[in-house]
Structure formats: structure tokens, C-alpha cells
C-alpha positions as CSV (number, residue, x, y, z in Angstrom):
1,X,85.3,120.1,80.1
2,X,81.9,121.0,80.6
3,X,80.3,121.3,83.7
4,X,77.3,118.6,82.5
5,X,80.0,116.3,81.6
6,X,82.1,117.1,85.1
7,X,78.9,116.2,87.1
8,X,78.5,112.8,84.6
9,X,81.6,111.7,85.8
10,X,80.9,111.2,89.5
11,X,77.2,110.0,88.9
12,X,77.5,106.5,91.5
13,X,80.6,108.0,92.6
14,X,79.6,109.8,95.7
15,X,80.2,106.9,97.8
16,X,84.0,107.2,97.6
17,X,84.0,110.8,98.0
18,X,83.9,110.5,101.5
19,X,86.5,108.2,102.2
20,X,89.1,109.8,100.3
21,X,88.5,113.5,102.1
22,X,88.8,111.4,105.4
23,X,91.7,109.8,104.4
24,X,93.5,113.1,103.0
25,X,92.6,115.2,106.4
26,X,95.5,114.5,107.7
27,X,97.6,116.5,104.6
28,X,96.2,119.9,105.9
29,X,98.1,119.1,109.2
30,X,100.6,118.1,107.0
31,X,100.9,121.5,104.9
32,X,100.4,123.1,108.2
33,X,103.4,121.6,109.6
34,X,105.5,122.0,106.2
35,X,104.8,125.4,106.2
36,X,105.2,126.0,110.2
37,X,109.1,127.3,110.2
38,X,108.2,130.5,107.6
39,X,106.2,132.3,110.0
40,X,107.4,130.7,113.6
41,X,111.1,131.0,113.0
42,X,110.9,135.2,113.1
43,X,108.8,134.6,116.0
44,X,110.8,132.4,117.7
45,X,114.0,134.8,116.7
46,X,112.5,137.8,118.9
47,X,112.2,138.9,122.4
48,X,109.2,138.0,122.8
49,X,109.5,134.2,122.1
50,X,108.8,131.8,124.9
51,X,112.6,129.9,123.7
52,X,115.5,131.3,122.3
53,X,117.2,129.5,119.3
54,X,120.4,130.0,117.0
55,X,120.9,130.0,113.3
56,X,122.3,126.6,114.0
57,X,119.0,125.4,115.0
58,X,116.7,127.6,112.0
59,X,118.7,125.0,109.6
60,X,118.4,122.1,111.7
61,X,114.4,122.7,112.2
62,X,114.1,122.3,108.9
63,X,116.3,120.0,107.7
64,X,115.5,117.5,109.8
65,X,111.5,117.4,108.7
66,X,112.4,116.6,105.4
67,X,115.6,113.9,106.3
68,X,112.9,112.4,108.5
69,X,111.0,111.1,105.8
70,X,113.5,108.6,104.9
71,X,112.7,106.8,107.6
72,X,109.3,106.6,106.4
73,X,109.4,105.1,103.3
74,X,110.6,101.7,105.1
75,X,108.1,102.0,107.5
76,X,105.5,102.6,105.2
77,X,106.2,99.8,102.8
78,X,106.2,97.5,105.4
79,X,102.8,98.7,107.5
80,X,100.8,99.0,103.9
81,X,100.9,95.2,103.3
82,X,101.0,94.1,107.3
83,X,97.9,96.3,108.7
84,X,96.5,97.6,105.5
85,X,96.2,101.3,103.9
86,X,93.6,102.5,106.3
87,X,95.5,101.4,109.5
88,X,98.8,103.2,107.9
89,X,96.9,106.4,107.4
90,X,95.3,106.5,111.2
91,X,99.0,105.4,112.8
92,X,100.6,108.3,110.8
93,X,97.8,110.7,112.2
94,X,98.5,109.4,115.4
95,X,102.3,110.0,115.4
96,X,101.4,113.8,114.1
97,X,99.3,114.4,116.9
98,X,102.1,113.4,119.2
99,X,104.4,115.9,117.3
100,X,101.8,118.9,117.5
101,X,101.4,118.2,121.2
102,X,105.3,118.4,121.7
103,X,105.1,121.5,119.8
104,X,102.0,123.1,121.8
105,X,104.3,122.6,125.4
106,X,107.4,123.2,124.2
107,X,109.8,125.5,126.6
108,X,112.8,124.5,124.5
109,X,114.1,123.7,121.3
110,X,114.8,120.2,121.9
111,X,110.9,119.4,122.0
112,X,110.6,121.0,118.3
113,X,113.7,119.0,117.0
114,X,111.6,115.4,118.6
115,X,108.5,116.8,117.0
116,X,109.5,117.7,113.6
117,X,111.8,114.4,113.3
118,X,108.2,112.3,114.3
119,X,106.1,114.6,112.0
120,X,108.9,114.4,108.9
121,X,108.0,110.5,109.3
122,X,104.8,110.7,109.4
123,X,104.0,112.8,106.9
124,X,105.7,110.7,104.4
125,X,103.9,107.4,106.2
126,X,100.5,109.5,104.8
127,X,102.1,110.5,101.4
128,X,102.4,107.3,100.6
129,X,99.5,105.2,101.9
130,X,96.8,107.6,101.6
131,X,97.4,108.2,97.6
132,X,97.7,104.3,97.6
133,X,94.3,103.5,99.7
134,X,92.6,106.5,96.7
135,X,93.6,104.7,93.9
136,X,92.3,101.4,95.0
137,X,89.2,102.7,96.3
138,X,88.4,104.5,93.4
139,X,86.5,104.1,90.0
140,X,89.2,104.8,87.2
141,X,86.5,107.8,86.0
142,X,87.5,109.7,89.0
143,X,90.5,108.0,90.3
144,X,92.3,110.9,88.8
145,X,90.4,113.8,90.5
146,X,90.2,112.1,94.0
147,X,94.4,111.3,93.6
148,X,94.7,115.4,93.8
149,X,92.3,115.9,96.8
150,X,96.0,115.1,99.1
151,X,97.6,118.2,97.2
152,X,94.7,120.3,97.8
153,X,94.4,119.7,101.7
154,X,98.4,120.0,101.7
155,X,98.1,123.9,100.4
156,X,94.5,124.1,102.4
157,X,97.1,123.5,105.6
158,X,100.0,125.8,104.3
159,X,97.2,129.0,103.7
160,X,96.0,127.9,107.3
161,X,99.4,127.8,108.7
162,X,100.1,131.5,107.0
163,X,97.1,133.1,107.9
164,X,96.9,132.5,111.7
165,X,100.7,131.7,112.3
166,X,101.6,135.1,112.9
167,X,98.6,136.3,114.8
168,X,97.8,133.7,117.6
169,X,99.7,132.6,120.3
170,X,102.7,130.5,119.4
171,X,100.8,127.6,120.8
172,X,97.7,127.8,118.8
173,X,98.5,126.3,115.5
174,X,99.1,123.0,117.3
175,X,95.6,122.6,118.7
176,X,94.4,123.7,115.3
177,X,96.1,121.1,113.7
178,X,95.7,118.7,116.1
179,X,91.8,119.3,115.9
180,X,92.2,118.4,112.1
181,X,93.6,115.4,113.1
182,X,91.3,114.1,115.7
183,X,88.6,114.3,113.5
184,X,90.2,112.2,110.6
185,X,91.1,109.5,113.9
186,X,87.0,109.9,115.2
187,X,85.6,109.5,111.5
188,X,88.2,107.5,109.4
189,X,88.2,104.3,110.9
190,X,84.5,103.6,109.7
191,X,85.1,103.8,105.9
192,X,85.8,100.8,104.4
193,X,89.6,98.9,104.0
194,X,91.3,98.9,100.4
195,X,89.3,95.7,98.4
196,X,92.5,95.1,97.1
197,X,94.4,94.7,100.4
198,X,91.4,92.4,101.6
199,X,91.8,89.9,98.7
200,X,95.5,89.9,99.2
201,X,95.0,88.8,102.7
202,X,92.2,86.6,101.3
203,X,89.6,88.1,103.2
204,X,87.5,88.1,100.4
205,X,83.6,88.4,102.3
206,X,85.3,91.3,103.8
207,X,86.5,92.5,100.4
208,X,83.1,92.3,98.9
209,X,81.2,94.4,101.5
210,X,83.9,97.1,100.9
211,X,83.8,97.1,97.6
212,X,79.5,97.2,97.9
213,X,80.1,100.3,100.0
214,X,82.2,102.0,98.0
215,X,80.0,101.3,95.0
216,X,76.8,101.6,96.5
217,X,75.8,98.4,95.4
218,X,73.4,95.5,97.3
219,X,76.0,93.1,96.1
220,X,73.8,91.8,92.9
221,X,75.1,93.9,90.3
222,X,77.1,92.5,87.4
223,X,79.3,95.1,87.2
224,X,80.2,94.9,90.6
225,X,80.9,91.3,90.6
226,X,83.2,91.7,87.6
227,X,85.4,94.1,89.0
228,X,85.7,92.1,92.3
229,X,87.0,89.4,89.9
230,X,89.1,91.7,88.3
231,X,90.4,93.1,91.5
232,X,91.7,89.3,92.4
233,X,92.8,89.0,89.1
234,X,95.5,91.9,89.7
235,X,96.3,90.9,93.1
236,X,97.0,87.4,92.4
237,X,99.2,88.9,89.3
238,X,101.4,90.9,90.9
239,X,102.3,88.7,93.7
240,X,103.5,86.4,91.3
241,X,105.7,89.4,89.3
242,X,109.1,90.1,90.4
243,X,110.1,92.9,92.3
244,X,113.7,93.1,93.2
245,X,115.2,96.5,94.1
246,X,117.8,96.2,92.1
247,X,115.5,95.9,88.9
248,X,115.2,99.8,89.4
249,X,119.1,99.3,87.9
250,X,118.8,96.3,86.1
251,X,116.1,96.9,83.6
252,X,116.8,99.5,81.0
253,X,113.7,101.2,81.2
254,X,113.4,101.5,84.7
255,X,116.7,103.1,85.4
256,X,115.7,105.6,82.9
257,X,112.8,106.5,84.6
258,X,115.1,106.6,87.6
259,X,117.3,109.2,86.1
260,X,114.0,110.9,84.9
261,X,112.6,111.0,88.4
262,X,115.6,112.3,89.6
263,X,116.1,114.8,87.1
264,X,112.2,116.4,87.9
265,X,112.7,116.2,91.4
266,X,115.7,117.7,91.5
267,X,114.4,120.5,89.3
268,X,111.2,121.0,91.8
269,X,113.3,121.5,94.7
270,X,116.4,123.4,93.5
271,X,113.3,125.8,91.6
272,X,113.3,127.0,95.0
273,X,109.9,125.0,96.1
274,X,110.8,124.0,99.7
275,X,113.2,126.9,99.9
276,X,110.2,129.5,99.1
277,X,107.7,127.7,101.5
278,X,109.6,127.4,104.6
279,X,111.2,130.7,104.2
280,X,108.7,132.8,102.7
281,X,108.3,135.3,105.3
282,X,112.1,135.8,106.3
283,X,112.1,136.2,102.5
284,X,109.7,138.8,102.3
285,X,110.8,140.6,105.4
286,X,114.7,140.9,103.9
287,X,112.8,142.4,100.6
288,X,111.5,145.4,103.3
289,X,109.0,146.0,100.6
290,X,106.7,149.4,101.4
291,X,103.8,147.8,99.6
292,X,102.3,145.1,101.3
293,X,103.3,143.5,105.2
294,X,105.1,140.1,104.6
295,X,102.1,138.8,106.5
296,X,99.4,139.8,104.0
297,X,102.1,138.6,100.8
298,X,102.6,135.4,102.0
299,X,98.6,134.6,102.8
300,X,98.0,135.3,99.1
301,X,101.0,133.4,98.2
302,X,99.6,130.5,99.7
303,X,96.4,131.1,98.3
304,X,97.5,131.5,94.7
305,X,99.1,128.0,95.4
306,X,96.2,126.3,96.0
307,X,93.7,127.9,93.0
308,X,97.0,126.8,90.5
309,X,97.5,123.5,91.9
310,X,93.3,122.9,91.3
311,X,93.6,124.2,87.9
312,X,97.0,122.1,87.3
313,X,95.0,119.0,87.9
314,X,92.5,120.5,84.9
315,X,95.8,121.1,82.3
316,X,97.5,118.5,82.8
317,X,96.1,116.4,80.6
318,X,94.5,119.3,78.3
319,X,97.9,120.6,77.1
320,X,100.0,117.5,78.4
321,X,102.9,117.1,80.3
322,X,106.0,118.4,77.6
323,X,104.6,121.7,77.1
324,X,103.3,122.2,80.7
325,X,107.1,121.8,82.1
326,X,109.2,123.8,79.5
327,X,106.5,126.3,79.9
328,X,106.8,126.9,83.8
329,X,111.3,125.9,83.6
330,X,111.1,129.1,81.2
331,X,108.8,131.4,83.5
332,X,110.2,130.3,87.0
333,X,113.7,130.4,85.7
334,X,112.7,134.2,84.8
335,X,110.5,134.7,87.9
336,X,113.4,133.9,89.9
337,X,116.3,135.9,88.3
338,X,114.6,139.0,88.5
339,X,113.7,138.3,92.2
340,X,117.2,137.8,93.1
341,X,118.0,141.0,90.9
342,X,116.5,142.8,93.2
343,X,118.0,141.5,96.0
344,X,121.8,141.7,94.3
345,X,120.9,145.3,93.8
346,X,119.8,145.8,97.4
347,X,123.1,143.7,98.7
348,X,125.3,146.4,96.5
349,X,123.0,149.7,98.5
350,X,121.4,150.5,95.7
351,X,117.9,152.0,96.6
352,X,115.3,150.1,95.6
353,X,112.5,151.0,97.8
354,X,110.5,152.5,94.8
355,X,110.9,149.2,93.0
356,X,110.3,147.0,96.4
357,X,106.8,145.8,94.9
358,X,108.9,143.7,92.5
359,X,109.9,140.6,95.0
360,X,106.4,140.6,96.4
361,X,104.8,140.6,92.9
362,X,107.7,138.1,92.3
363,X,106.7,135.6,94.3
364,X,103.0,135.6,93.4
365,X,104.2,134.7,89.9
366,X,106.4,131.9,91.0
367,X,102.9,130.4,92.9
368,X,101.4,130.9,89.3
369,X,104.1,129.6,86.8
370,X,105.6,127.2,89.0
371,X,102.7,125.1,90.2
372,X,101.7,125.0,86.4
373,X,103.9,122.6,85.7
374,X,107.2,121.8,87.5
375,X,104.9,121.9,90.3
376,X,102.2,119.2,89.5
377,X,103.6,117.2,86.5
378,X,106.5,115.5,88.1
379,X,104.2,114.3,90.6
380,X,101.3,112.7,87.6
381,X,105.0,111.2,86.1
382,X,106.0,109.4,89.1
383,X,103.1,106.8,88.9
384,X,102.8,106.4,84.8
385,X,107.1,105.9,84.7
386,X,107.4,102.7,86.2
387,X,105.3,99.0,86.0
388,X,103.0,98.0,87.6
389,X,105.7,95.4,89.3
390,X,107.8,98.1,90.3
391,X,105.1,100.9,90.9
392,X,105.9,100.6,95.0
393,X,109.6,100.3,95.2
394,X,109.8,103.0,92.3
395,X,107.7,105.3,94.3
396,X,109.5,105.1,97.1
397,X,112.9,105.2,95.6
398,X,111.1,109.1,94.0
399,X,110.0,110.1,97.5
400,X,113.5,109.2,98.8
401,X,115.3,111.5,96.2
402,X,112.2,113.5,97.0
403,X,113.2,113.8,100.4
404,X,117.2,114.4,99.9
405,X,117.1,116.8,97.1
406,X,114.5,119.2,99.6
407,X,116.7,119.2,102.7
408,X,119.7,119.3,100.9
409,X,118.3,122.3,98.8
410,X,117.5,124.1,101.9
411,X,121.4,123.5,102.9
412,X,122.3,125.0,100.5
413,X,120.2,128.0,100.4
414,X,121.5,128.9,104.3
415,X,125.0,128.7,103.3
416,X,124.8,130.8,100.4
417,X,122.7,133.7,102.3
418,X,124.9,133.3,105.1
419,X,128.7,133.3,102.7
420,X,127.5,135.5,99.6
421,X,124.2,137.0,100.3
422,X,120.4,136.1,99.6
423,X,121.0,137.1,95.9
424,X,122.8,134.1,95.2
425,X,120.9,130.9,95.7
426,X,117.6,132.8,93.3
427,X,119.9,133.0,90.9
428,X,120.9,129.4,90.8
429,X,117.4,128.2,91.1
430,X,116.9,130.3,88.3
431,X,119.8,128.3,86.2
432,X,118.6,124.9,87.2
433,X,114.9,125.9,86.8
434,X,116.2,126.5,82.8
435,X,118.1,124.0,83.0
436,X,115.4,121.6,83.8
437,X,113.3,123.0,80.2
438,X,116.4,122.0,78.3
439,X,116.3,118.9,79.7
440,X,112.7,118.3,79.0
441,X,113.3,119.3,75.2
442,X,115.8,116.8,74.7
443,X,113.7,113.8,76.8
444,X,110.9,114.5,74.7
445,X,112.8,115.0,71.6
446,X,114.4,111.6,72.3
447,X,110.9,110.1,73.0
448,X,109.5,110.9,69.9
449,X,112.4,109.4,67.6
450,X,112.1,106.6,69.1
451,X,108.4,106.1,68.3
């Protein structure tokens, strides 16, 4: 794309900019806090911590983030069509800044456990009613670009979290991301509600001057008036539409995109995604590599995330969705093996100092090859699988699975390290992360007959 036509496209747009970096503030606390145990757990494992904590508890601190998030998805469903999108947003900011306080004065373990249980919620609150209050505030020109701005901030938060976990005082994070988050609460509230939850609560005068703001309009323009009309149109459609939860089973094509959902999520997860991002440092530190400070790896790590996740947004639909996922299963299945190689050879006292610049170039690859495709696609999938009926309880049966498959990745991973060594789990992310390309060639392959 050119950059003439790039600019084209948000021409009468700028309006709706603004809400939607608003509304996505709170991911960066999000990434912040997702990314929070790889460089505070080694801290809070040394002498000098203001705590002590087990191994017992390193699982459990993470685990219970992601499990958390369960109890979100009800939540959210329900607050969405009670308060609105923008009220969902601002109580999940709310219930962060809680969990970052709890964090700041802990003096014992038991105050991160409350913390990352209320943050795990409300981060998934946010995950789901801040992409939902985008899309309906947005022109379908842009709807696309502004539906990534929440992945951005999320690896905006995770490079924060990397680059100034380690250095400051174990406190310091939490008043930075609490900061974040107080200026989404002070700003937020004065953008305008979702148009389409207004008409669905036939608040329609309210609707309109929402839908003027957003547009930039005095309220006389055709255009404008037509797509209010449309906008009831939809709403008054799909409250009439059926949507049982156990159409997900039911209905032939949505319990394929079920089992589709499942097997992409499952292959983001068990391609070593939360694993690598909540233990990238202890990671780093068993690779002793003589190159680079685990410190220093992980900051571009986190960096190389973000610049691949922008230019994911770019490829998707350039060299679509087939080629982008058996591309990256290949080269993170590869990535992977020769990362845990290395450590197998290291486990066995082999020297491999000379060679240590392999797991740190390693996992600068994986940010590359990963977020090119089984990074970013299944996430585009999730809302083009299922109709527009079953769009929400779909969505939230994905980030359920979502949810699982992460903590009970990270399960896994512990007990491996712990039983066999840290060799072991890279290699079976390596086997699902092919795995998931074959799976991709036959889905596409059956796709294609059929049509």
C-alpha cells in the first residue's frame, strides 16, 4: 500500500482515532502485567527481595492470571449489554488499578496472588469490550487498523515491563502502570458510548450525537443519516436472531469453527507463546549465554514483538491467512528445536559456551516467525469463523479455550523443567508448532474442494 492511499483511508476518520487509543490504554497495563513474572520472579527469588516465595508459588503466580480470565468472560458478557462498552472498559481499568496497588504494598505473596487473580479478570473484561466498543465506533475503512491498536499497546506494555522491571525498585512498575491507567479513567469517560449499544437501549438522540462525533458531522449529512438507519437496522436484526449456546454444537458449521478455534489456539499457546513471555528471562539466564545480559535480550525481544505484530497487521491480508500460518508452524517449529538443542546439549555437560549466542539469537527469531503468523492470524480468524448471531458467545467460548490452553501450557512447561529438564518442553512446542502447519494444509485443502 502506498503511503497516498494509507493517508486516503483515514481522511474524516480522525475523529475515532482518539477514542480507540483511549479505550486501548489500558492493554499496555495489560502487557505490563502479562509480562510482569519474567523479570520479577528472579527478583523475587534472591536475597534481596522484600518477600520470599517457593517454586510452588512461581507456578501459581502465573497460573492463576490466565485461569482468572474465565471469570471474565461471564462478567463481561453481562456488563457489555447492561452499562455499555465504554462503562466495561473504565470498570476493568478500575479493577487493574486495585491490583497494581496490591502489588506496589505487597510484604507478602498472598497480596500478589489477590492481585493477579483481579488483574487476570480484568484484563479479559478489556479484551473483550474494548475490541467490541472499536468495531462499532469505527468506519469499516479503518475498522481493521484501529481493531490492532489493542495488540500494539499490549507489546507497548510488555517492552515497558522488560525495560524497567529489572532496574527500578520492585515497586515502581505498579505506579507506572497505574499512571497509564489513571489517565485512560481522567480522559475516557468523555468520548462518546458505542451508537450501537444506544439504539439497543433505544436511546436513539443519544445515539445520534455519538455517531455525529465520531463522524464529525453537524448531523445533516446524508451519509450520516443512512448509516444511523443502518446501525438500527442491525441492532433490531440481531435481537431477533437466535443465539443459544448450544448452537456452538448444534449447527454444523459452528462446531467446526469450534474445533478450528481450538486447534489455533491450542497451537499459539503450546508454540511456547505464554511460556516464552512470562519466562523469558529465567529462560535466558539458564542459557548463561556470554553474549548479551538476559536483560538487554529480552528488551529487544519485546521490541521485535511489537515491529512484527505492526507489520502482521500489513500481511495479513497481502499474502492471506493459509500461507502466513504454515509459513511461521514451519519456522517456529525449527526455531524451537534448535533452541531446545542447545539446552539438551547443555543438560548432557556438553560445552557450549562458544555456541551460547544460539538461544539468544533463537529467541529473536521466534518474535519474528512466530508473530507472523500463528501469532496474529488466529486472532483475525476468531471474528470472520462464526455469524454474526453467534459472533459473542463464539468469541467468548475462543477466549475461554484461550485462557485454558495458556495456563495449562505453563503447567506443563514447570513440570517438565522440573522432572526432565528445560530441553524438553522446546522440543514439544516444536512438534505441536509442526503439527499445527499440517493441520492447516489439510483445513485448507478441505476448504478448497469443497468450493
Amino acid at each position: 500500500m502506498k503511503y497516498s492511499e494509507f493517508l486516503t483511508r483515514f481522511q474524516g476518520c480522525s475523529a475515532q482515532l482518539l477514542p480507540a487509543t483511549l479505550g486501548t490504554l489500558n492493554a499496555i497495563s495489560d502487557g505490563m502485567q502479562f509480562g510482569w513474572t519474567s523479570p520479577m520472579i528472579p527478583r523475587l527469588q534472591s536475597k534481596e527481595a522484600p518477600f520470599q516465595i517457593t517454586h510452588l508459588d512461581v507456578i501459581f503466580i502465573e497460573v492463576t492470571f490466565m485461569l482468572a480470565g474465565l471469570l471474565g468472560i461471564p462478567i463481561t458478557i453481562f456488563l457489555v449489554d447492561k452499562v455499555g462498552r465504554k462503562k466495561s472498559v473504565l470498570i476493568a481499568s478500575s479493577s487493574c488499578l486495585i491490583g497494581w496497588t496490591l502489588i506496589g504494598v505487597a510484604n507478602h505473596v498472598s497480596y500478589i496472588y489477590v492481585a493477579r487473580f483481579i488483574m487476570g479478570t480484568a484484563s479479559d473484561m478489556a479484551f473483550i469490550s474494548s475490541p467490541m466498543y472499536i468495531a462499532e465506533i469505527a468506519t469499516p475503512k479503518i475498522r481493521g487498523f484501529l481493531a490492532g491498536i489493542i495488540h500494539l499497546m499490549t507489546f507497548t506494555g510488555l517492552l515497558l515491563m522488560y525495560c524497567i522491571g529489572p532496574f527500578v525498585p520492585f515497586y515502581v512498575p505498579s505506579i507506572v502502570g497505574a499512571f497509564i491507567l489513571l489517565v485512560q479513567l481522567s480522559t475516557f469517560p468523555f468520548m462518546p458510548e458505542s451508537p450501537y449499544f444506544l439504539i439497543s437501549k433505544n436511546r436513539e438522540d443519544e445515539a445520534r450525537v455519538a455517531l455525529c462525533k465520531l463522524r464529525k458531522s453537524n448531523g445533516d449529512n446524508k451519509d450520516l443519516e443512512k448509516e444511523f438507519w443502518n446501525i438500527t437496522a442491525a441492532v433490531k436484526r440481531q435481537t431477533t436472531e437466535s443465539r443459544r449456546i448450544q448452537d456452538l454444537w448444534m449447527i454444523k458449521s459452528n462446531r467446526k469453527a469450534i474445533i478450528i478455534m481450538t486447534m489455533l489456539n491450542g497451537a499459539q499457546h503450546f508454540g511456547c507463546l505464554t511460556v516464552m513471555l512470562m519466562n523469558l528471562h529465567l529462560i535466558l539466564a539458564a542459557a548463561e549465554s556470554v553474549y548479551i545480559s538476559a536483560h538487554t535480550c529480552a528488551i529487544l525481544f519485546a521490541a521485535l514483538l511489537l515491529i512484527s505484530n505492526f507489520i502482521s497487521v500489513l500481511l495479513v491480508d497481502r499474502f492471506g491467512r493459509k500461507v502466513l500460518l504454515i509459513s511461521s508452524g514451519i519456522l517456529t517449529g525449527i526455531t524451537l528445536f534448535i533452541i531446545g538443542l542447545f539446552f539438551h546439549l547443555k543438560h548432557h555437560s556438553v560445552d557450549v559456551q562458544g555456541i551460547s549466542w544460539i538461544p539468544v539469537v533463537g529467541v529473536m527469531l521466534y518474535a519474528v516467525v512466530f508473530k507472523s503468523g500463528m501469532g496474529s492470524v488466529p486472532i483475525v480468524m476468531t471474528a470472520e469463523l462464526f455469524p454474526s448471531n453467534m459472533k459473542a458467545i463464539g468469541m467468548g467460548y475462543a477466549d475461554g479455550i484461550y485462557v485454558i490452553l495458556s495456563a495449562l501450557s505453563v503447567y506443563i512447561y514447570y513440570l517438565l523443567v522440573e522432572n526432565f529438564g528445560i530441553f524438553l518442553p522446546f522440543y514439544i512446542f516444536s512438534s505441536c508448532c509442526f503439527l499445527s502447519a499440517i493441520f492447516t494444509v489439510i483445513l485448507f485443502l478441505r476448504l478448497k474442494e469443497k468450493h
